[in-house]
C-alpha positions in Angstrom: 0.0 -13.3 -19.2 -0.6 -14.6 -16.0 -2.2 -12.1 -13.0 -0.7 -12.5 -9.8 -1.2 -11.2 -6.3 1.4 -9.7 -4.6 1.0 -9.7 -0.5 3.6 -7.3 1.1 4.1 -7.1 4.9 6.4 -3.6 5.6 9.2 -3.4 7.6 7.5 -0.7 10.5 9.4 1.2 13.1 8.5 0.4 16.3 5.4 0.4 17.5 6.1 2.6 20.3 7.3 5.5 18.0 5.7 7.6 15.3 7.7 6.9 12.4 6.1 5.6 9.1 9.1 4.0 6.9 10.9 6.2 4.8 10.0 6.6 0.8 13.0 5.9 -0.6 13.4 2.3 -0.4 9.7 1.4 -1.8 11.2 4.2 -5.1 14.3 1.7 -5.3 12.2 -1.7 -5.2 9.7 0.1 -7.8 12.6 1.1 -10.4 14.4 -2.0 -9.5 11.1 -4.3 -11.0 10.8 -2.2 -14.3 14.5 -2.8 -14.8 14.5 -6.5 -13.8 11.0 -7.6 -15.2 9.8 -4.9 -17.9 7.2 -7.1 -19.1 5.3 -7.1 -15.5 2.0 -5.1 -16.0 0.9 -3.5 -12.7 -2.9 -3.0 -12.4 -3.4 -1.6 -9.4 -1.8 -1.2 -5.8 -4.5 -1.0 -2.3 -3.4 -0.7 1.0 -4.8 -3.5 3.0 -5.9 -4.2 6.7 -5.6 -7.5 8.2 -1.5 -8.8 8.5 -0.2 -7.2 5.2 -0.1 -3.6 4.8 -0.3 -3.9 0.6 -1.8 -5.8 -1.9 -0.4 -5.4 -5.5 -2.6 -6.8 -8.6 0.1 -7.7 -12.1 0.2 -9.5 -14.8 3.6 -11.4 -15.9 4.8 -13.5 -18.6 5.3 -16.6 -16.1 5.9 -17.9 -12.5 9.4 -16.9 -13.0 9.0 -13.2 -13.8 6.6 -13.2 -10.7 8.8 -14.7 -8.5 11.4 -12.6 -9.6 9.6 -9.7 -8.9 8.8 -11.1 -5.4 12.2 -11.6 -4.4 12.9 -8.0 -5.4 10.2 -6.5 -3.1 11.5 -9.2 0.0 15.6 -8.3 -0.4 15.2 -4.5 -1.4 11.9 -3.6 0.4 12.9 -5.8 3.4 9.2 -6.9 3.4 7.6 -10.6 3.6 5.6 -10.9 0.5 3.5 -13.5 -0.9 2.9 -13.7 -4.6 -0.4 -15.8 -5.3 -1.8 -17.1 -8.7 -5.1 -15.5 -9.5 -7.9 -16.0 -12.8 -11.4 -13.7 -12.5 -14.2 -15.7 -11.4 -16.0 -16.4 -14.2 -13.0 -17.9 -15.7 -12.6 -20.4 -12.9 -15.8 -21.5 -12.9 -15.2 -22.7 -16.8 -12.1 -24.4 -15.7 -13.5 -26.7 -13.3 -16.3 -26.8 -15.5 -14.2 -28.5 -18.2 -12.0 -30.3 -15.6 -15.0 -32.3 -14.5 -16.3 -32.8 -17.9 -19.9 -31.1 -16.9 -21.5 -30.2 -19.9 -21.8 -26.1 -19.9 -24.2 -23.6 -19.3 
């Protein structure tokens, strides 16, 4: 399984009023995924500062599933989301490691 970020930018009301978006539609996207792409693990969900407003952690079987997934959030959610490719640290570091053929350690 691969882990994935997922970078969502909401749809607000305008700024000059009050209103947070409605629940419903983020319920729809949600049950719309675990239909679509059972196999996506989610791992955790923080809502962000900075130009997105959500930043979703998951594992999926391949680029496809997470792409799928993506698209789900951008057409139902009406959103602009990012989905980025992700390995922990300490895994990285053994990948270049081995890339460059540096002994390890």
């Amino acid at each position: 399984m691969a882990t994935c970020i997922l970078l969502t930018q909401l749809a607000h009301a305008a700024p000059e009023t009050d209103e947070t978006p409605p629940a419903e539609p983020e319920r729809r996207v949600v049950d719309r995924i675990r239909a679509a792409c059972p196999e996506v693990e989610w791992a955790g969900s923080r809502a962000v500062l900075g130009p997105y407003d959500r930043l979703d952690v998951f594992r999926a079987s391949d680029g496809g599933t997470a792409i799928e997934g993506a698209t789900i959030v951008r057409r139902l959610g009406h959103a602009r989301a990012e989905v980025w490719g992700a390995t922990e640290w300490l895994r990285s570091k053994e990948l270049a490691r081995d890339a460059l053929g540096a002994p390890g350690g």
